[in-house]
PyMOL Python script that loads the backbone (N, CA, C, O; Angstrom):
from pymol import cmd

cmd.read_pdbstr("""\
ATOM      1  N   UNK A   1     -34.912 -25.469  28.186  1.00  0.00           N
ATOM      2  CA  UNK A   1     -33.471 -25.645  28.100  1.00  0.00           C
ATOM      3  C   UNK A   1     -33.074 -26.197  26.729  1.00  0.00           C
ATOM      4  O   UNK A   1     -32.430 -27.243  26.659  1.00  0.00           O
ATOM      5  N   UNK A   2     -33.426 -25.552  25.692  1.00  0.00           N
ATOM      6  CA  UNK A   2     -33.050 -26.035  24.744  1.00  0.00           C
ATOM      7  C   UNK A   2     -31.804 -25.760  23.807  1.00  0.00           C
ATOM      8  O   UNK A   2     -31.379 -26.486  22.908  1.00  0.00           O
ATOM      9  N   UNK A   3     -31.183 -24.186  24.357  1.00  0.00           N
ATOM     10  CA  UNK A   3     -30.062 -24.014  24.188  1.00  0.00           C
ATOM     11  C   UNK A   3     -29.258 -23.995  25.300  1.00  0.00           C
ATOM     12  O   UNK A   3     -29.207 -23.123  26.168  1.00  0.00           O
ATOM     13  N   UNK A   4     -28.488 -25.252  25.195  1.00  0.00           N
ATOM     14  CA  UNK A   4     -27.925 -25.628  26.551  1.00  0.00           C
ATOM     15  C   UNK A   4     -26.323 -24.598  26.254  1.00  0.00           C
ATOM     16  O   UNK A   4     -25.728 -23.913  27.086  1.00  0.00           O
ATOM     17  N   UNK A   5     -26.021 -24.792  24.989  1.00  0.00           N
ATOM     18  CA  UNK A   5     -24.503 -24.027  24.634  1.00  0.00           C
ATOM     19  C   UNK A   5     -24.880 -22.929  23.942  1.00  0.00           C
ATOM     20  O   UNK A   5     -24.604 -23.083  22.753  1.00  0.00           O
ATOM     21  N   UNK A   6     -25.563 -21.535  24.244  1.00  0.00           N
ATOM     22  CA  UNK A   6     -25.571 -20.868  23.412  1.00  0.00           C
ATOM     23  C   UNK A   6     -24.298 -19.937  22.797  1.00  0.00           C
ATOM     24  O   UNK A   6     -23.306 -19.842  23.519  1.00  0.00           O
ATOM     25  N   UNK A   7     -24.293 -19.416  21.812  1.00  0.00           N
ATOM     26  CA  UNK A   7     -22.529 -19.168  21.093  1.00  0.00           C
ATOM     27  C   UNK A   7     -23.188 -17.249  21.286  1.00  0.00           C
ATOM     28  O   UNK A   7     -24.182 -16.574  21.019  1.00  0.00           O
ATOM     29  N   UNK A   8     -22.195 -17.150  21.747  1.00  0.00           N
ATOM     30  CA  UNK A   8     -21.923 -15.441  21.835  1.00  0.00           C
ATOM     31  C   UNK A   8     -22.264 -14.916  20.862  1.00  0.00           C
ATOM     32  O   UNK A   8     -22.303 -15.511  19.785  1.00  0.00           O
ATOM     33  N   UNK A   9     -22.697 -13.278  21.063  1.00  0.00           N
ATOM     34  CA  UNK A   9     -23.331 -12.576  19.823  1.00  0.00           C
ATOM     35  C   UNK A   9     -21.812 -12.274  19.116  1.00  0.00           C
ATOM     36  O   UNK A   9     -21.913 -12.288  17.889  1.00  0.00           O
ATOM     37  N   UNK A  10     -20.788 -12.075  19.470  1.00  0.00           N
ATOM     38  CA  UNK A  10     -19.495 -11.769  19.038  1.00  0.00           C
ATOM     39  C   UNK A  10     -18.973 -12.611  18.648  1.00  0.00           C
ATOM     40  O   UNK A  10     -17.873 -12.293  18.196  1.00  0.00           O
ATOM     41  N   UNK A  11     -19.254 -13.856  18.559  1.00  0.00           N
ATOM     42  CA  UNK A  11     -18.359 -14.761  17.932  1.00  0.00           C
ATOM     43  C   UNK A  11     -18.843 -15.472  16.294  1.00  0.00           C
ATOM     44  O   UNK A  11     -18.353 -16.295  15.522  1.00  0.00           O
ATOM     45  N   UNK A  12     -20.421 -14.370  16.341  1.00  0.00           N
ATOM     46  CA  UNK A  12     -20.747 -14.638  15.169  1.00  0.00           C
ATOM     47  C   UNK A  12     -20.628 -13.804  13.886  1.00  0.00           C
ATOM     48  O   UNK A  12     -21.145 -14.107  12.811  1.00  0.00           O
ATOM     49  N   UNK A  13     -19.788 -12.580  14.163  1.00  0.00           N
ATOM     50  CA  UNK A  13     -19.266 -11.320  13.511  1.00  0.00           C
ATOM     51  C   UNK A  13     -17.616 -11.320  13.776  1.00  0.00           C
ATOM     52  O   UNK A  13     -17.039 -10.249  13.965  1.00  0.00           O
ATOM     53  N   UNK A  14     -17.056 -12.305  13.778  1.00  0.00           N
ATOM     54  CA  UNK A  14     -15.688 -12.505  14.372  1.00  0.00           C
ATOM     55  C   UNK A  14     -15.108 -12.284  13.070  1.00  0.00           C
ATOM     56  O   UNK A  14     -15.620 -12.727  12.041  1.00  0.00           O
ATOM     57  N   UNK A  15     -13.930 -11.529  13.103  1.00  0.00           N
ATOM     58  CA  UNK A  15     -13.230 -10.992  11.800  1.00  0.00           C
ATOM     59  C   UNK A  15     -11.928 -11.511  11.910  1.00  0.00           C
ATOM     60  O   UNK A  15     -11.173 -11.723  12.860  1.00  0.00           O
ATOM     61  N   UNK A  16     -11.850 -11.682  10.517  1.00  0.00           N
ATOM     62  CA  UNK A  16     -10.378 -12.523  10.044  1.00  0.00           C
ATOM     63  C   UNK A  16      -9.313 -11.703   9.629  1.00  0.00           C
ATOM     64  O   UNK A  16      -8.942 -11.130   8.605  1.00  0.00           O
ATOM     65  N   UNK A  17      -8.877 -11.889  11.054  1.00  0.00           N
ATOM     66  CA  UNK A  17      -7.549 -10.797  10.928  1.00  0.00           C
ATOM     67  C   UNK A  17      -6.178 -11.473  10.225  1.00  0.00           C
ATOM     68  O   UNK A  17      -5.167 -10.837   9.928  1.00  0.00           O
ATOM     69  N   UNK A  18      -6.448 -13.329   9.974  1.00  0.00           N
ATOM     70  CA  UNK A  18      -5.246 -13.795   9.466  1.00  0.00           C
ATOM     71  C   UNK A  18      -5.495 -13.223   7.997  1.00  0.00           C
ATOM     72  O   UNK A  18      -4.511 -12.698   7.474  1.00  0.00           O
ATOM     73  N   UNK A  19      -6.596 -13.253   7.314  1.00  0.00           N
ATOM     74  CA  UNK A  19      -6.712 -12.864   5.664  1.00  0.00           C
ATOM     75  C   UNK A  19      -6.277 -11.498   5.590  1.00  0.00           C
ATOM     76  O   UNK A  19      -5.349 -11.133   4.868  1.00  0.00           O
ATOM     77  N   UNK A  20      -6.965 -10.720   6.358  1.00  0.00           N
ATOM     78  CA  UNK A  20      -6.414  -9.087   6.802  1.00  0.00           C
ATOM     79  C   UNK A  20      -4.961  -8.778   6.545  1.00  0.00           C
ATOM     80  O   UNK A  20      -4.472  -7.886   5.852  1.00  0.00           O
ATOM     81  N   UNK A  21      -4.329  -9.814   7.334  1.00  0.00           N
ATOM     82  CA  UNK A  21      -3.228  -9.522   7.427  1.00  0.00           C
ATOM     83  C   UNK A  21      -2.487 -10.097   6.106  1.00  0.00           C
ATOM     84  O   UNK A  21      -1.629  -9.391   5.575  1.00  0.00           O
ATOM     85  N   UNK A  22      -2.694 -10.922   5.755  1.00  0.00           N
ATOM     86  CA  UNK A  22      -1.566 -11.858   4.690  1.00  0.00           C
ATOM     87  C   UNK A  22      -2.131 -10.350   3.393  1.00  0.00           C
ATOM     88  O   UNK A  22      -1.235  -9.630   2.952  1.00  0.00           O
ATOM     89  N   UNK A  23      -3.275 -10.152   3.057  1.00  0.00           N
ATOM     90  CA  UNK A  23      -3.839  -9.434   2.429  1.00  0.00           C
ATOM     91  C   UNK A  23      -2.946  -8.121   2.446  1.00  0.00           C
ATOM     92  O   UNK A  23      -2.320  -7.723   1.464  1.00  0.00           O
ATOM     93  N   UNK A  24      -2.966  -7.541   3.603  1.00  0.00           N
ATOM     94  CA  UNK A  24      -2.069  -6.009   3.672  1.00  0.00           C
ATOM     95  C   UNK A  24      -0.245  -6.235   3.220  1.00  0.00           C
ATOM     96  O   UNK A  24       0.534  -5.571   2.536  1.00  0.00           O
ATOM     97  N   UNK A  25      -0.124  -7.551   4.031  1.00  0.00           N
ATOM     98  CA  UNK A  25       1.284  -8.037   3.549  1.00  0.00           C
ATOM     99  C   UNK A  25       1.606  -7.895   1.956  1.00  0.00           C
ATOM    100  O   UNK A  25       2.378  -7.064   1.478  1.00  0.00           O
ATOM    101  N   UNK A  26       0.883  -8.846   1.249  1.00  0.00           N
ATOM    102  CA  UNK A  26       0.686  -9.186   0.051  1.00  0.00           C
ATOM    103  C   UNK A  26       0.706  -7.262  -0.648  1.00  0.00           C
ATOM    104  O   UNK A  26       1.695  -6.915  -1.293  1.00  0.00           O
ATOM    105  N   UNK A  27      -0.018  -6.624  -0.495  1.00  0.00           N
ATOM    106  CA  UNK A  27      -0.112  -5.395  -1.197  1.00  0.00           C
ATOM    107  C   UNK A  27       1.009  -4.494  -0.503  1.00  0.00           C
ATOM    108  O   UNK A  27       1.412  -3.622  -1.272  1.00  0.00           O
ATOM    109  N   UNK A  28       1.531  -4.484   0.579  1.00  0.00           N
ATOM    110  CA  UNK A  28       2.721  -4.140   0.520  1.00  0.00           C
ATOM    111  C   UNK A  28       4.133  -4.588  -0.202  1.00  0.00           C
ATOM    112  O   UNK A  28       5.063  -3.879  -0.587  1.00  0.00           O
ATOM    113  N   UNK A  29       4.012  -5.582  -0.234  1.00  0.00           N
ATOM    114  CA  UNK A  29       5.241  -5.940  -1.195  1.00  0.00           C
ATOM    115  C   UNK A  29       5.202  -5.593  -2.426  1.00  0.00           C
ATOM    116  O   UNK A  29       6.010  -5.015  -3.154  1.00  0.00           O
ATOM    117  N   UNK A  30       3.819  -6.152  -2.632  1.00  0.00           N
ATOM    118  CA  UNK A  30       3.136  -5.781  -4.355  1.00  0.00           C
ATOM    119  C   UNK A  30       3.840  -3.898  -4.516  1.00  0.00           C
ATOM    120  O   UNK A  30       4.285  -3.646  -5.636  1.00  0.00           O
ATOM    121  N   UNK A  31       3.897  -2.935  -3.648  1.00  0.00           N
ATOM    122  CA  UNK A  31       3.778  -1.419  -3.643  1.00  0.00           C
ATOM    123  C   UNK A  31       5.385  -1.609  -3.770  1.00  0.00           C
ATOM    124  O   UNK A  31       6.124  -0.831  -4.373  1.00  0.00           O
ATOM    125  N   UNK A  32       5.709  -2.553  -3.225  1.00  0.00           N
ATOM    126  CA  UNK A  32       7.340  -2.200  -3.197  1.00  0.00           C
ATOM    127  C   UNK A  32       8.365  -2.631  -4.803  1.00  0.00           C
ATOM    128  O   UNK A  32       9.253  -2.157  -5.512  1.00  0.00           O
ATOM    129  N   UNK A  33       7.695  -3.542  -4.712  1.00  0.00           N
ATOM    130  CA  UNK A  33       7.782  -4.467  -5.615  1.00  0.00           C
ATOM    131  C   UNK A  33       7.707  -3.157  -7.046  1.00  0.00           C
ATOM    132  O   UNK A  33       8.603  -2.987  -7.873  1.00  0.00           O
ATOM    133  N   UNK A  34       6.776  -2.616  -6.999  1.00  0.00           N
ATOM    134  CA  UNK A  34       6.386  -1.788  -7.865  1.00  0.00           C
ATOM    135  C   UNK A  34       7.183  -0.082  -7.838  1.00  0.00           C
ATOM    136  O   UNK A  34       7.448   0.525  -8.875  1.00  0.00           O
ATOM    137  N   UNK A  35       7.417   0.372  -6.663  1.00  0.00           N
ATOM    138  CA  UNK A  35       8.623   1.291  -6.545  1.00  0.00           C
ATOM    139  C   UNK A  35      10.056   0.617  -6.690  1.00  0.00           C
ATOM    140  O   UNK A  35      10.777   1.441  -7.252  1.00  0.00           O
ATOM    141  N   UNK A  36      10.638  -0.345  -6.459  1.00  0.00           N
ATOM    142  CA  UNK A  36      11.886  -0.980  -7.029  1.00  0.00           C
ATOM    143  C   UNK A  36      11.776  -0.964  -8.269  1.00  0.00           C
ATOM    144  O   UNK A  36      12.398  -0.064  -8.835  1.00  0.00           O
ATOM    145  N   UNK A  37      11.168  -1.686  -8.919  1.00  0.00           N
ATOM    146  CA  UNK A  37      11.131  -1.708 -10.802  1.00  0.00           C
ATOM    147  C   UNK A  37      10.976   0.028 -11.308  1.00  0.00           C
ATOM    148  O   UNK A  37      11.689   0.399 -12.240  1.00  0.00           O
ATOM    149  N   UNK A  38      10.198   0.844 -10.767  1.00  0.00           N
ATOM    150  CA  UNK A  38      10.087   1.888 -11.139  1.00  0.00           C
ATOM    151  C   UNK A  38      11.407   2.405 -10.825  1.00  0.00           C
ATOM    152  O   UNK A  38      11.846   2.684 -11.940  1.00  0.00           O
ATOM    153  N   UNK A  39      12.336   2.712  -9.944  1.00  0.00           N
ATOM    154  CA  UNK A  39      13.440   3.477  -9.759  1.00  0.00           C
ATOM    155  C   UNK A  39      14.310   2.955 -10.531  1.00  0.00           C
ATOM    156  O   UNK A  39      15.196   3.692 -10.964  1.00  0.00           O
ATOM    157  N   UNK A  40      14.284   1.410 -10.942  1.00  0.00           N
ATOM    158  CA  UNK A  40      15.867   0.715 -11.697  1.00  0.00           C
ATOM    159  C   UNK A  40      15.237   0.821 -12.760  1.00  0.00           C
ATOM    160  O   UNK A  40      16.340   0.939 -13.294  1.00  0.00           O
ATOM    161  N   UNK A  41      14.620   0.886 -13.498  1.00  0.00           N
ATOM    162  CA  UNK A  41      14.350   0.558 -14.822  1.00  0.00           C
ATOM    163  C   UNK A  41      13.807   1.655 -15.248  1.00  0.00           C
ATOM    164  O   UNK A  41      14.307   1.737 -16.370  1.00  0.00           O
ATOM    165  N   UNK A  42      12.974   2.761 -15.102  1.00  0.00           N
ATOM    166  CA  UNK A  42      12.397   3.849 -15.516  1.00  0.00           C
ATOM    167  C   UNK A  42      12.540   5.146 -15.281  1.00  0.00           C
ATOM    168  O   UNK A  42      11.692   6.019 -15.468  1.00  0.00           O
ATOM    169  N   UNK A  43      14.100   5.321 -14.687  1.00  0.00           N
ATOM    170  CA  UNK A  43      14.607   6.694 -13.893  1.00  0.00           C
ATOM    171  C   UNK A  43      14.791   7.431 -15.102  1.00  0.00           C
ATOM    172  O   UNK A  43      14.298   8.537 -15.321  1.00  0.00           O
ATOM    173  N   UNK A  44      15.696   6.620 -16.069  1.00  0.00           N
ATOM    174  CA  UNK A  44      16.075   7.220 -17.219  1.00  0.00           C
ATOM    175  C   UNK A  44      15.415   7.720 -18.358  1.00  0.00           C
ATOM    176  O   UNK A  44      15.959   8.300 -19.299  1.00  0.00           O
ATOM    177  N   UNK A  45      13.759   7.374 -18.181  1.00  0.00           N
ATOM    178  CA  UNK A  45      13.263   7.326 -19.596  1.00  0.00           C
ATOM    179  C   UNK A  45      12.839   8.952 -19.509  1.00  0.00           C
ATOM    180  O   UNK A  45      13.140   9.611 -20.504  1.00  0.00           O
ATOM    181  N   UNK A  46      12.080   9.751 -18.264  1.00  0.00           N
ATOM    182  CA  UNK A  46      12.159  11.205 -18.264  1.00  0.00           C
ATOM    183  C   UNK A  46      12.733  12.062 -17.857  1.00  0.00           C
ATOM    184  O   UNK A  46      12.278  13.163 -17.549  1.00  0.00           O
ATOM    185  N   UNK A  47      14.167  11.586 -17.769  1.00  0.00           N
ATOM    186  CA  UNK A  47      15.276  13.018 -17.481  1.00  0.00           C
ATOM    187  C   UNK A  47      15.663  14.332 -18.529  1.00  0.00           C
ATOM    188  O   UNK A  47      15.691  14.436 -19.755  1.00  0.00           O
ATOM    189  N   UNK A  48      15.961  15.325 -17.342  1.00  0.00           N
ATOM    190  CA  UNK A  48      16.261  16.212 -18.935  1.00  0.00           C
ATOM    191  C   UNK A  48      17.362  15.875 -19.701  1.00  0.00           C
ATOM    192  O   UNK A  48      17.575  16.457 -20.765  1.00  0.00           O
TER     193      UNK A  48
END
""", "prot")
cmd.dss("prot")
cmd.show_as("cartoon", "prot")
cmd.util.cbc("prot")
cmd.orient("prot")
């Protein structure tokens, strides 16, 4: 009886869905962030 508490095989591959997430957040804005500046500021530079 020497592992009286043994810890689940799943809780030792447990994935961090809070970094996941702030992470996908973060690069979505970043994408938006980056189509806003592109439409106001750079519409004009290749028109005919």
């Amino acid at each position: 009886m020497a592992d009286e508490n043994p810890t689940p095989a799943y809780e030792e591959i447990k994935p961090r869905f809070g970094r996941l997430l702030s992470v996908c957040v973060i690069a979505v804005l970043f994408c938006g962030g980056l189509v806003w500046f592109a439409g106001t500021y750079l519409l004009d530079c290749c028109g005919p």
